[in-house]
MIDREN-871200 format. One line per field, with one value per residue: x, z, y of N, C-alpha, C in turn. Coordinates in Angstrom, 3 decimals. Each point is the difference from the previous one (the first is absolute). Layout:
// MIDREN-871200
nxx	(X, ...)
nzz	(Z, ...)
nyy	(Y, ...)
caxx	(X, ...)
cazz	(Z, ...)
cayy	(Y, ...)
cxx	(X, ...)
czz	(Z, ...)
cyy	(Y, ...)
END
This chain:
// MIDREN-871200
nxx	(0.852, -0.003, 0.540, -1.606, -0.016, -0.598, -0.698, -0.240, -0.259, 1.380, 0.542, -0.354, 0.515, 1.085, -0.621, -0.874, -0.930, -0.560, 1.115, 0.020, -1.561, 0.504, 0.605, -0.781, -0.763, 1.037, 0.114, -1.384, 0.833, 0.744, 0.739, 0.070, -1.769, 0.049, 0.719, -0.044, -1.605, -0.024, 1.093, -1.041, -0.974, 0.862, 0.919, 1.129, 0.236, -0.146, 0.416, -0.001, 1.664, -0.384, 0.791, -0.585, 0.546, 0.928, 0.053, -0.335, 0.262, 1.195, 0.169, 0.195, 0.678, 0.251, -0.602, 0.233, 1.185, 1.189, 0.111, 0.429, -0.815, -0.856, 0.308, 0.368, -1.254, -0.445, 0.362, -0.660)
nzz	(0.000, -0.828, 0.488, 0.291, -0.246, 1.182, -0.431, 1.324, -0.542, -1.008, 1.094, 0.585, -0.983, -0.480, 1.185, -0.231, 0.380, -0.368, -0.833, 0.268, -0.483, -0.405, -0.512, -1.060, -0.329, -0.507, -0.642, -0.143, -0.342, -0.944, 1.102, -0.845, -0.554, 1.065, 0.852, -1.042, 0.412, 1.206, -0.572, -1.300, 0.558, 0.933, -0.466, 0.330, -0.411, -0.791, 0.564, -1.541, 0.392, 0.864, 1.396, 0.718, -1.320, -0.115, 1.302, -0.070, -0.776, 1.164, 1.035, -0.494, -0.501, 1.025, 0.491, -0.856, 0.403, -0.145, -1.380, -0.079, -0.649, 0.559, 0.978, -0.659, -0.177, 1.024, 0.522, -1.179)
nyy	(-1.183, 0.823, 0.771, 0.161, 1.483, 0.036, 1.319, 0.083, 1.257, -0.278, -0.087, 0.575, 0.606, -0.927, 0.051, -0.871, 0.906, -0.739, -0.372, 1.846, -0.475, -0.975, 0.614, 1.736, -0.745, -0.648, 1.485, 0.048, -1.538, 0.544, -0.793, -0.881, -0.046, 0.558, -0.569, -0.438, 0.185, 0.074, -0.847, -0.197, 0.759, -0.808, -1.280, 0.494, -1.350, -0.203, -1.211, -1.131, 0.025, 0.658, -1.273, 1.278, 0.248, -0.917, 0.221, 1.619, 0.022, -0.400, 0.203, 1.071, -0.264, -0.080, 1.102, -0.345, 0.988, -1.095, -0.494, -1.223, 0.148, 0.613, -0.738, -0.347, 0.680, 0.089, -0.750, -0.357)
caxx	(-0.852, 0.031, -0.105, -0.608, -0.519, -1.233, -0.347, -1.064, -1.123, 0.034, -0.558, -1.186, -1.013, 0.081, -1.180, -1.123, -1.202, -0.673, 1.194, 0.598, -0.720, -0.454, 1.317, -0.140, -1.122, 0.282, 0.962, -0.705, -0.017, 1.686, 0.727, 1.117, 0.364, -0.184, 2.142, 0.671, -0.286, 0.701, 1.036, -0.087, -0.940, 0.723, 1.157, 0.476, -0.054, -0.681, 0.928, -0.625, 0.442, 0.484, -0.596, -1.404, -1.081, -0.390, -0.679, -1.041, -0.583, -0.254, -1.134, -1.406, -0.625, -0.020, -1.097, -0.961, -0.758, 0.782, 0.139, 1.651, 0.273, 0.058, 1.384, 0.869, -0.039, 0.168, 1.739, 0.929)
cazz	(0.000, -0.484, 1.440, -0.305, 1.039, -0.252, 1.238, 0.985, -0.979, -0.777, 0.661, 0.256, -1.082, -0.973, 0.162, -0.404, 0.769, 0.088, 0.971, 0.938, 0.732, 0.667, 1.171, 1.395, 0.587, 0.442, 1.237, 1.307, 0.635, -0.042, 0.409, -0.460, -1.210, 0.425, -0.073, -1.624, -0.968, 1.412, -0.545, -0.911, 0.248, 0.799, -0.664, -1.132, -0.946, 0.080, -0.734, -0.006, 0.486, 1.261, 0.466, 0.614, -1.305, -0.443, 1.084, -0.146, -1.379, -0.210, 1.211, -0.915, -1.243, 1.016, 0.366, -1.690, -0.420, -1.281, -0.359, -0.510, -1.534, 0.354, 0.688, -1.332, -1.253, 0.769, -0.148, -1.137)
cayy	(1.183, 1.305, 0.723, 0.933, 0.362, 1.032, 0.940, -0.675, 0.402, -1.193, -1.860, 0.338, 0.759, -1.154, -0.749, 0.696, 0.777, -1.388, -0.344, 0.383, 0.260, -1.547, -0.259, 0.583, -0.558, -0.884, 0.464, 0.818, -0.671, -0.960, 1.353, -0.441, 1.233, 1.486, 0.439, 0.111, 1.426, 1.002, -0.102, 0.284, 1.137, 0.627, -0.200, 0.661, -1.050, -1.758, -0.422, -1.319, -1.190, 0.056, -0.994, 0.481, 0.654, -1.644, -1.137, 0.329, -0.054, -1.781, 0.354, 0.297, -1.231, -1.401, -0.298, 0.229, 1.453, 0.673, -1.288, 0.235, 0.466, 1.145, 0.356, 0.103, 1.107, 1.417, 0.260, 0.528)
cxx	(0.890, 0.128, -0.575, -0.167, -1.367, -0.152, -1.387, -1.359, -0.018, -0.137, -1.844, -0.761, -0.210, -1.020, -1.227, -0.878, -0.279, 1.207, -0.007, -1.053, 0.037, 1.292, -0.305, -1.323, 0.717, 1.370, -0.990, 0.028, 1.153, 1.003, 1.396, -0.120, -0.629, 1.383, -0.011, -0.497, 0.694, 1.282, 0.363, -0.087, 1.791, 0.936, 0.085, 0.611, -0.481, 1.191, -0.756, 0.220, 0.192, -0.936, -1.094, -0.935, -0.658, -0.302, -1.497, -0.643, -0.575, -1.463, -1.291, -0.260, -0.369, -1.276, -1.044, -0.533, 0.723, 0.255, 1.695, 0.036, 0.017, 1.102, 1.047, -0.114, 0.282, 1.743, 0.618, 0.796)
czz	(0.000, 1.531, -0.342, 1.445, -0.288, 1.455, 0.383, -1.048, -1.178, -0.017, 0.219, -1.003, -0.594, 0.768, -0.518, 0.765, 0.861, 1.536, 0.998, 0.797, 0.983, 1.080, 1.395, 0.841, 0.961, 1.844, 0.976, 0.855, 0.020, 0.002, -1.141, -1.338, 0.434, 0.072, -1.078, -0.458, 0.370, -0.559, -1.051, -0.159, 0.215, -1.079, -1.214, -1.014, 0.185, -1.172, -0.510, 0.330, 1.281, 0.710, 0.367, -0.854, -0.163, 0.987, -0.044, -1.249, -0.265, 1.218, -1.149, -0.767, 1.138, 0.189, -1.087, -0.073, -1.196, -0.869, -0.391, -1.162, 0.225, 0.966, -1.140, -0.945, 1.192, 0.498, -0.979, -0.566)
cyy	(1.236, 0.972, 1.236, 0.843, 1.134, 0.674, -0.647, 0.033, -0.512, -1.391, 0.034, -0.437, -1.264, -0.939, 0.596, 0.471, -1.441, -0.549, 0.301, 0.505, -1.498, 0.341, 0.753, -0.902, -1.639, 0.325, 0.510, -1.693, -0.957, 1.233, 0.089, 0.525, 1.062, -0.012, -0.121, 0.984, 1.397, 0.060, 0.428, 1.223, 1.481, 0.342, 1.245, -0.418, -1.190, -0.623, -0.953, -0.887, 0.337, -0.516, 0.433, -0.037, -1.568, -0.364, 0.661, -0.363, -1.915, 0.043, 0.143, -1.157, -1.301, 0.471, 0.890, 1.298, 0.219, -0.940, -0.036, 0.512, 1.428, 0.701, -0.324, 0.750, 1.343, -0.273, 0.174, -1.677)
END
């Protein structure tokens, strides 16, 4: 993989309305993608390969807010 980076608002963005509405709805009860979003939200880069970006991005697809195909087109 290619070492892409993006500002918190570019990572963001590459989810769709839909996405990032399930994430904010699934954190009013998992604390684990409220910390990733909280992370995301924060970071003044988002790296694609950096271990936080993939343990979060893997978290999401484990519990079906994100599919792997889709965590592979938004990292790039």
């Amino acid at each position: 993989m290619i070492e892409l980076a993006f500002t918190s608002y570019e990572f963001l963005n590459r989810f769709t309305p839909e996405e990032r509405a399930s994430f904010r709805a699934a954190a009013t009860t998992d604390a684990t993608v409220a910390d990733f979003l909280q992370l995301a939200s924060a970071a003044q880069l988002i790296l694609n390969n950096n271990p936080v970006t993939l343990a979060g991005m893997d978290y999401l697809v484990s519990q079906n807010l994100l599919t792997a195909e889709r965590k592979t087109e938004i990292l790039g």
